[in-house]
N, C-alpha and C positions, 0 to 999 in steps of 0.2 A: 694295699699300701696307702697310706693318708696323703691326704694331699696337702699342700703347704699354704700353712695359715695368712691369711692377708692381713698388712700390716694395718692395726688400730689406727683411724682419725686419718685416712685416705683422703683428700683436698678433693671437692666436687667442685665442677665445671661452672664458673660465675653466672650468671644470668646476665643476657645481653651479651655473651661472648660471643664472635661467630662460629657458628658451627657446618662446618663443610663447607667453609667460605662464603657462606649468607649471615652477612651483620644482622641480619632480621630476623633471623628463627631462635625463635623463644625455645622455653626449656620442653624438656617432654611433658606429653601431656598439653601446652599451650598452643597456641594459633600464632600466626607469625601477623604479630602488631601492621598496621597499615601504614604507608610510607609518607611520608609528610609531603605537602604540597607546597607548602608557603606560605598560602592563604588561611589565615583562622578563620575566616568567615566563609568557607570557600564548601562546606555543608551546612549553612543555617539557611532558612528559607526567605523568600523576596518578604522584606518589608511590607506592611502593607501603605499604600497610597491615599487608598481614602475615595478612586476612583473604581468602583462594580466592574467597570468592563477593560480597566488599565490590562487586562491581560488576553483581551480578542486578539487574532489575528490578523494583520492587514486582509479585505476582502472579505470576510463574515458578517452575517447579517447581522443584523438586530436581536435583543432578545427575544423569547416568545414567539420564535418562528417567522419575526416579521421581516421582512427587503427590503427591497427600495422603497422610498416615501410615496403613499398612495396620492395620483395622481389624479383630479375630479375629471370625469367625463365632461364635452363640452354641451355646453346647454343645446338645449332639442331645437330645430328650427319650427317656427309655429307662428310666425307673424304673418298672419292674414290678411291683412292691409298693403304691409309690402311683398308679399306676393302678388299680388291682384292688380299692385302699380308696375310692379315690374312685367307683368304678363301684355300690358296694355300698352306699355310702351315697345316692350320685343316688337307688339303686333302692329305697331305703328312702321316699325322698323323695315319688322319683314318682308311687311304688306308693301310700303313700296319698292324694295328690290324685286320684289315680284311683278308688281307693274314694268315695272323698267327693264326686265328680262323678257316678261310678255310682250309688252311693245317692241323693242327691239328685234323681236323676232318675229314680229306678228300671229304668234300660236300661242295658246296655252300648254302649260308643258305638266304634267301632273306630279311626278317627284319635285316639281318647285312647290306645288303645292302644301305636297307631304312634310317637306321641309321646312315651310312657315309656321305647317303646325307642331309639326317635334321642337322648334327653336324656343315659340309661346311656351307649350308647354313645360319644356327642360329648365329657362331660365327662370319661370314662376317657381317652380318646388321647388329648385335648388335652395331660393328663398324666403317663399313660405311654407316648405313642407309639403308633406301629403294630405294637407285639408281639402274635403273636399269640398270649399268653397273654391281654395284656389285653384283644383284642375276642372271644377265647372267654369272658372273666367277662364281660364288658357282656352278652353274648347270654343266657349260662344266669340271669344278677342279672334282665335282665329280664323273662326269663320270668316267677321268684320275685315279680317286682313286680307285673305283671296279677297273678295271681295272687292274690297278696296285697291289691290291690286290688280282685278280684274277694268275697275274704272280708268285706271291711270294706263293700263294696256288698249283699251278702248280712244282714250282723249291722244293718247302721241299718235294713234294711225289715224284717228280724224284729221290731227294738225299737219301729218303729215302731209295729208291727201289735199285740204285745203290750205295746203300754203300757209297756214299763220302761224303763231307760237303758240306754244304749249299752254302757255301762261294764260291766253288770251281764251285759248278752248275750256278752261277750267275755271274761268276767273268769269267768262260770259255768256258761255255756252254749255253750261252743267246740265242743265236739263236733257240739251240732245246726248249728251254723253248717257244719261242714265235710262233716256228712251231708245236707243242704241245697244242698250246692255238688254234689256226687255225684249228686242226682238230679235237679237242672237242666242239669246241666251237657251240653249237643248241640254239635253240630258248631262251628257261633259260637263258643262258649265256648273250645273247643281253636284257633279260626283265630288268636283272637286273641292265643292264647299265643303260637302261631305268628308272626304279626305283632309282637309283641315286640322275639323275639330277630331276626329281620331287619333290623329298623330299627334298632336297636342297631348292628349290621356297616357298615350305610348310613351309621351317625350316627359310627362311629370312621372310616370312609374319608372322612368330609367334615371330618373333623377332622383330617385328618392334611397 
């Protein structure tokens, strides 16, 4: 049995019509159009500026791998001179707290020692470095300091003992103070000088 012919010039389905309830699906065969945004400009790409890095991100380096802006090292300490002044001066310094600590107690004490020469020598390098001019001055300055210290420990017990001022024992009586030191002076006496300039070498290598 035939089947029943379809009428000529059958009206096809307009384009753009919706189809199954989507305004947006194209005819067969087609892709369903992309849905408008608003914006015409809203796929073209950023302008360009005219600025290379206008699109880093906040926090990114440099180009070419580089960071933060290199920052110079600080210059080397190397001043010889004012190492040498400042080694002379510590030992002036130190040398008579050490007097003044000796005297007051009438004994020599050997970590005071130790410690006039760590002082020369740590405040020398700090300043002039590790030259070794300036830990040969911190060694020989603080020998001069014990030393020196040991005079000023010497003159308060003499002044002590004879009643006058101190002023008076050093200012007219220096000689007996340092023929005083000559026939005291035993082994202890020269370690400590020894102890000194050691600690001094110790005190510029921990400074450095």
């Amino acid at each position: 049995m035939s089947q029943p012919e379809q009428p000529p010039n059958q009206p096809q389905q307009p384009y753009g019509q919706p189809v199954d309830g989507n305004p947006y699906a194209g005819g067969p065969g087609q892709g369903a159009p992309s849905a408008p945004t608003g914006n015409p400009y809203g796929q073209q790409p950023p302008a360009p500026t005219g600025n290379p890095f206008a699109g880093q991100q906040p926090g990114q380096g440099a180009p070419f791998g580089g960071g933060a802006p290199f920052t110079p090292a600080p210059p080397a300490r190397n001043n010889v001179l004012l190492g040498v002044a400042v080694a002379l001066g510590a030992a002036i310094v130190a040398g008579i707290l050490y007097g003044v600590i000796a005297g007051s107690i009438e004994r020599e004490v050997g970590y005071a020692a130790v410690g006039v020469g760590f002082l020369v020598g740590f405040a020398a390098s700090k300043v002039g470095g590790s030259n070794p001019a300036v830990i040969a001055a911190s060694a020989v300055f603080s020998i001069g300091a014990v030393y020196v210290g040991q005079l000023i420990g010497i003159s308060m017990i003499l002044a002590d003992v004879a009643q006058i001022p101190f002023s008076e024992v050093v200012g007219d009586h220096f000689d007996a103070v340092t023929k005083a030191w000559s026939q005291e002076a035993d082994f202890m006496t020269y370690l400590f000088l020894g102890l000194g300039a050691v600690a001094a070498v110790g005190g510029a290598k921990k400074a450095d």
